[in-house]
C-alpha positions as CSV (number, residue, x, y, z in Angstrom):
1,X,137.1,109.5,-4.9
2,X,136.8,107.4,-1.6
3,X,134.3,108.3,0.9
4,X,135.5,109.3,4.3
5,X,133.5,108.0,6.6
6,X,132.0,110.0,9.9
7,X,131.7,108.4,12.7
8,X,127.7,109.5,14.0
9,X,127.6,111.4,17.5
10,X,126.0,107.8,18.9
11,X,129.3,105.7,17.6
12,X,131.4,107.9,20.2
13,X,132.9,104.9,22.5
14,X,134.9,106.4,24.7
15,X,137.6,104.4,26.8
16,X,136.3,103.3,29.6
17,X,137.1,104.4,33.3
18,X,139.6,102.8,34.9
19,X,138.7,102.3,38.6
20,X,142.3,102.1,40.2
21,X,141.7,103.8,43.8
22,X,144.3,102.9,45.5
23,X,143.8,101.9,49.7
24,X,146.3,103.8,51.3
25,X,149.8,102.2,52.1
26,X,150.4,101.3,55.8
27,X,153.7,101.5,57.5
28,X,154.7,98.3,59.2
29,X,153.7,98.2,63.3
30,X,150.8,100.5,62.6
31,X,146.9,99.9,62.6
32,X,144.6,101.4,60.2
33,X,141.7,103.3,61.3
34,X,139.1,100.8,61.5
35,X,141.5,98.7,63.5
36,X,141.8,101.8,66.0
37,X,138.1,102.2,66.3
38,X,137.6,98.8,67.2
39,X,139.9,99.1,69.8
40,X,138.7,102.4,71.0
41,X,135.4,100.0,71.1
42,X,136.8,97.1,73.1
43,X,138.4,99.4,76.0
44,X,135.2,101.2,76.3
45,X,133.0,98.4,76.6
46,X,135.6,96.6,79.1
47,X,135.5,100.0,81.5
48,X,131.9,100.2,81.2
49,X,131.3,96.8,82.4
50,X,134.0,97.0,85.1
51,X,132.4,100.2,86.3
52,X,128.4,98.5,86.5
53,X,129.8,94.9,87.6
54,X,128.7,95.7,91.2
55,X,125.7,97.2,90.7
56,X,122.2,96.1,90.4
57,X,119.8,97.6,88.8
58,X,117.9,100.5,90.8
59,X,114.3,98.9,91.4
60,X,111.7,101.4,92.0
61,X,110.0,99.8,95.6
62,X,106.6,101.0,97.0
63,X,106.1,99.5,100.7
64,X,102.9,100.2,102.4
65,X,102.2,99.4,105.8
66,X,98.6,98.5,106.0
67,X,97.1,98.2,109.7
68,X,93.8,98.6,111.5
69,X,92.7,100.5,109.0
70,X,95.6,103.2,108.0
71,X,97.9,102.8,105.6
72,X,101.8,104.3,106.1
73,X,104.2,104.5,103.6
74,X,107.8,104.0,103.8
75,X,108.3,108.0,102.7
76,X,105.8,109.2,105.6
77,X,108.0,107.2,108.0
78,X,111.0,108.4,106.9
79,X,110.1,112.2,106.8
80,X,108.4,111.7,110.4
81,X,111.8,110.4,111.2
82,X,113.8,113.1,109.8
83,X,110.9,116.1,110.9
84,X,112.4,114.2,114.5
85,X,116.3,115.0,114.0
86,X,115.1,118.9,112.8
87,X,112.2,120.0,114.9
88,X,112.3,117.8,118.1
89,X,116.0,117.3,118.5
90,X,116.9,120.8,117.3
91,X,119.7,119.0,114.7
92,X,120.8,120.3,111.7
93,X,118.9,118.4,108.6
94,X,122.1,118.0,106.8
95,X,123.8,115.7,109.3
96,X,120.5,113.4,108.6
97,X,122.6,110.2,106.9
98,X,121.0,107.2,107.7
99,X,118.2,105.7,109.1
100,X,116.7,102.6,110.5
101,X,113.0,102.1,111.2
102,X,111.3,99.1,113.1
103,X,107.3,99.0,112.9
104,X,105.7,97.3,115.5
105,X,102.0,97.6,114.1
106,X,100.3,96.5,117.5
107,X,102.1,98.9,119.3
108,X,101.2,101.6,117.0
109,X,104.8,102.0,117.4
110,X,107.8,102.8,115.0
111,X,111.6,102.6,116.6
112,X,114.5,104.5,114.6
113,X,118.2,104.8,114.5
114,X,119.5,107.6,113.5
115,X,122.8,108.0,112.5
116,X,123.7,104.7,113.5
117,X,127.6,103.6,114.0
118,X,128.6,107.4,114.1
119,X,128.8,110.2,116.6
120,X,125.6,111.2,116.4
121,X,123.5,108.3,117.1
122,X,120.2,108.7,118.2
123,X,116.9,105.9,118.7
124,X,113.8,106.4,119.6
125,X,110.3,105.7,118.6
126,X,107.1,108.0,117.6
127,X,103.5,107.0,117.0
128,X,102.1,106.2,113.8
């Protein structure tokens, strides 16, 4: 009698995986979704530009005007400016737009323009 061989559990080759994914098909005239995105990418970064081309950075500024012996800031002259327009002038704070200050240190003097190149314009000058 012939022997009939087993194959053992460890002889088991089984037929190996075929890797056939298949990239999806693309119509003619139409871009693929990585194309897309970097489009979406481009156009962003073009309107983002466009929009901060103008501008400069915001720089944080501290001016201190130092003289016989005081020390102002640029905020204290402002507010004194603005506490003007409110409590002096009786004018309502919201109609406050601009301002421009002028120290004269050895006058102890600051002139303002308030409001300038509108209806409202106002100068003056207070001490310091």
């Amino acid at each position: 009698m012939a022997e009939v061989k087993k194959p053992e559990a460890a002889e088991v080759t089984e037929a190996p995986k075929a890797e056939t994914k298949k990239k999806p098909g693309r119509k003619p005239g139409t871009k693929n979704s990585t194309e897309k995105k970097a489009a979406v990418k481009k156009s962003t970064a073009k309107e983002t530009t466009a929009k901060t081309a103008g501008r400069k950075p915001a720089v944080k500024a501290i001016v201190e005007i130092q003289f016989g012996g005081n020390t102002h800031t640029t905020e204290e002259l402002v507010k004194s400016a603005k506490d003007i327009w409110e409590y002096d002038l009786q004018r309502n704070p919201a109609d406050f737009k601009t301002v421009e200050l002028y120290v004269k240190p050895e006058d102890n003097k600051v002139y303002y323009v308030i409001n300038k190149e509108s209806d409202n314009e106002v100068s003056g000058d207070f001490n310091f």
